[in-house]
C-alpha positions in Angstrom: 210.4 -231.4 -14.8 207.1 -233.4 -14.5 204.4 -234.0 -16.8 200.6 -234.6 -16.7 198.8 -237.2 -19.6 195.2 -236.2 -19.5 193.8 -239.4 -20.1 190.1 -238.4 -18.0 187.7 -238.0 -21.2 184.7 -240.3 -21.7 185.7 -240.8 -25.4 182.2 -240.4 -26.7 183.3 -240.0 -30.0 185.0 -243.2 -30.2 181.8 -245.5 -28.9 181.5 -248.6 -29.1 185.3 -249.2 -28.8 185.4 -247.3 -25.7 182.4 -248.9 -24.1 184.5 -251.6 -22.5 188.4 -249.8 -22.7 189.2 -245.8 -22.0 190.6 -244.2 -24.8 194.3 -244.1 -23.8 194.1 -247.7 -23.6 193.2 -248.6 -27.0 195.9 -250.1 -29.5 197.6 -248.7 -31.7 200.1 -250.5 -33.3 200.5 -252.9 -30.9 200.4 -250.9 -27.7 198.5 -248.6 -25.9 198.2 -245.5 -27.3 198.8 -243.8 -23.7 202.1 -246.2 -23.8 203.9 -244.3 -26.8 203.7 -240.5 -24.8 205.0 -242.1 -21.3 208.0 -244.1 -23.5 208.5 -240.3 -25.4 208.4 -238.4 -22.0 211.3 -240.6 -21.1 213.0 -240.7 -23.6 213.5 -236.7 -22.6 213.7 -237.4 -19.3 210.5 -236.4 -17.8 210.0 -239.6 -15.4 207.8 -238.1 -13.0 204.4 -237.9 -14.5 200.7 -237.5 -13.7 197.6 -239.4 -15.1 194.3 -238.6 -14.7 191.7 -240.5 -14.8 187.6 -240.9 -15.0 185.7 -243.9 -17.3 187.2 -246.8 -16.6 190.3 -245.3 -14.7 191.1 -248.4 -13.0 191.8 -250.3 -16.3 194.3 -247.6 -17.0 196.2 -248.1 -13.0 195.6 -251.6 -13.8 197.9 -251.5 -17.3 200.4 -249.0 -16.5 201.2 -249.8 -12.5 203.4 -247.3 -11.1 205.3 -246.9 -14.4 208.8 -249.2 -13.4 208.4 -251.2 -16.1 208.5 -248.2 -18.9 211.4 -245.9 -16.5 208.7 -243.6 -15.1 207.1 -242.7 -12.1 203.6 -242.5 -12.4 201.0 -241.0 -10.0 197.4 -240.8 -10.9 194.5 -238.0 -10.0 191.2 -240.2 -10.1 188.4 -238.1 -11.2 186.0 -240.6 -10.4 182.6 -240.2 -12.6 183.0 -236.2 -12.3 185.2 -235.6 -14.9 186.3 -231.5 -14.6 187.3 -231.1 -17.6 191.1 -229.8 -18.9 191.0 -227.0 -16.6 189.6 -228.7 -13.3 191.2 -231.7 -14.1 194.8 -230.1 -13.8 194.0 -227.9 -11.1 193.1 -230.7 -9.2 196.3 -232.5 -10.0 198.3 -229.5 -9.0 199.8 -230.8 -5.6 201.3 -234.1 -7.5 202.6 -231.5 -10.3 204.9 -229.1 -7.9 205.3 -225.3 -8.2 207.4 -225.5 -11.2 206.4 -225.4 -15.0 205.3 -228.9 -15.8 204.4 -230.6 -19.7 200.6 -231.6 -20.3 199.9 -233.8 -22.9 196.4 -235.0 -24.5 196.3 -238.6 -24.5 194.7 -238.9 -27.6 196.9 -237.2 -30.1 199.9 -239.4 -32.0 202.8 -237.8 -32.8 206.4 -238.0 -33.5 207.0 -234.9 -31.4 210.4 -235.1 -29.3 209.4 -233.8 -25.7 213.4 -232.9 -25.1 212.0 -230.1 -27.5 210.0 -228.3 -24.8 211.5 -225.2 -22.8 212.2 -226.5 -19.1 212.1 -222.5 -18.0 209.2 -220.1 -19.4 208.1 -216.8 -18.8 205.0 -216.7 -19.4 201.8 -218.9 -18.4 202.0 -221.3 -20.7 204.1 -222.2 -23.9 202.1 -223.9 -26.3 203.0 -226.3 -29.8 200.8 -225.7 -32.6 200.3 -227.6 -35.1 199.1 -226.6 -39.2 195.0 -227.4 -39.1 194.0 -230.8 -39.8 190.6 -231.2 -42.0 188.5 -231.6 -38.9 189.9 -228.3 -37.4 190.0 -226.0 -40.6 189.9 -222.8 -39.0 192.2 -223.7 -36.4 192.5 -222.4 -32.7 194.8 -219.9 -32.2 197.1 -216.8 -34.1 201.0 -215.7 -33.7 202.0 -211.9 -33.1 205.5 -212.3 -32.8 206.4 -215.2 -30.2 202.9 -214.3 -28.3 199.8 -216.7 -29.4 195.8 -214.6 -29.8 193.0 -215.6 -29.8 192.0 -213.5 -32.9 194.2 -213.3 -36.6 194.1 -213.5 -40.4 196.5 -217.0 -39.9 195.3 -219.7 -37.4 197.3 -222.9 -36.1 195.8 -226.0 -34.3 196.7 -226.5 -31.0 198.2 -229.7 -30.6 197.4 -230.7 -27.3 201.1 -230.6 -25.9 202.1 -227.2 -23.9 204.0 -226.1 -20.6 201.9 -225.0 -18.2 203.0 -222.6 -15.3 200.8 -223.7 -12.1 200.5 -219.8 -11.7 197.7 -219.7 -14.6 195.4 -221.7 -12.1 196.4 -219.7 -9.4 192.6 -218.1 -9.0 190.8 -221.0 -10.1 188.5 -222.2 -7.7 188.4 -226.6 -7.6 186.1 -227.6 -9.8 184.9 -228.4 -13.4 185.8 -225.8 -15.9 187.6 -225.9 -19.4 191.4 -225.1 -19.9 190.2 -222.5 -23.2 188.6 -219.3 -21.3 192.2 -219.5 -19.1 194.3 -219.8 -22.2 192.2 -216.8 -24.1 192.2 -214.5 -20.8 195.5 -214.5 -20.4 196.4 -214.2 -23.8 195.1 -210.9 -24.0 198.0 -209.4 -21.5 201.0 -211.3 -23.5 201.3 -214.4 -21.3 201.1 -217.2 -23.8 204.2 -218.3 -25.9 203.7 -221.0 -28.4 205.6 -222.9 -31.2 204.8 -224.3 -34.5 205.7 -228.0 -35.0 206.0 -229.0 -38.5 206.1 -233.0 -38.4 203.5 -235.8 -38.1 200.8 -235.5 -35.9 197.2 -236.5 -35.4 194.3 -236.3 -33.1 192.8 -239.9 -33.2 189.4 -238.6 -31.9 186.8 -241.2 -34.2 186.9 -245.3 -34.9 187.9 -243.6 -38.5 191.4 -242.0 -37.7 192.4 -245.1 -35.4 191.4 -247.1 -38.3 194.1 -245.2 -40.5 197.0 -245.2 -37.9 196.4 -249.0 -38.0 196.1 -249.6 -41.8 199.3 -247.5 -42.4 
């Protein structure tokens, strides 16, 4: 099994730390944030792995190498300044991923999540880990009807960023820029989503504010 690390965004939110530094580079705890989901993919052995890239992308080649020195394999998709988005930026990373289901991971989130969790096998689209809502996502992203995930219900989980992804979801996307949601909400309508709920630590360290907290903990 192989895994992608979307590490492409701009990380606007995060300015001025990531003026000078992508996001997946900044430290946390004494390493690079990126550094803590390739040791975890590992650790479950996913070696094979796919980074994309955009702001700064050659900062992020520069630290990580080909991934010898943490066990993996890594392989980037470079973006250049035209970041396409979650959905355009694994469609384009398709022919490094295979025709087999494959784990994608946001490169900002920080979690205690064990990858050896995730199904190897699914059969559907995509299997996806929840997470309950955090206080900037309140509302929260998606509902459960029986092991199937909606867009629509009376009880919402947060998506946390970490799924399975069947390359056949992407099969009729045409290369480009386009968001991962619409695909995830289309094909939920015909039963094609799975998803999980994961109950332990995790965060989305989107501002200079949750970093901060990571840190001071």
């Amino acid at each position: 099994m192989k895994a992608m690390i979307l590490a492409a965004g701009r990380g606007e939110r995060m300015r001025p730390l990531t003026d000078n530094i992508p996001k997946p580079l900044l430290v946390v705890r004494g390493k690079p944030l990126i550094q803590y989901h390739i040791e975890a993919l590992v650790q479950a052995g996913i070696t094979q792995i796919v980074i994309n890239h955009a702001w700064l992308g050659e900062k992020i080649e520069s630290a990580l190498g080909n991934g010898s020195h943490l066990g993996a394999e890594i392989n980037y998709s470079p973006e250049s300044d035209n970041v396409l988005e979650t959905g355009g930026g694994i469609q384009r990373a398709l022919p490094l991923l295979g025709e087999h289901p494959f784990v994608v991971v946001n490169g900002d989130v920080w979690t205690g999540f064990s990858y050896s969790e995730l199904p190897r096998k699914i059969d559907a689209l995509a299997h996806l880990v929840l997470v309950n809502n955090p206080p900037h996502n309140p509302k929260g992203d998606f509902a459960f009807k029986g092991q199937f995930l909606k867009n629509e219900g009376d009880i919402k989980f947060t998506y946390s960023g970490i799924g399975v992804y069947s390359p056949v979801l992407f099969s009729n996307c045409e290369p480009g820029r386009f968001p991962l949601a619409p695909l995830l909400i289309e094909a939920m309508k015909n039963d094609k989503i799975t998803g999980e709920i994961y109950s332990g630590f995790w965060m989305d360290i989107g501002t200079p504010e949750r970093l901060k907290q990571i840190n001071d903990n």
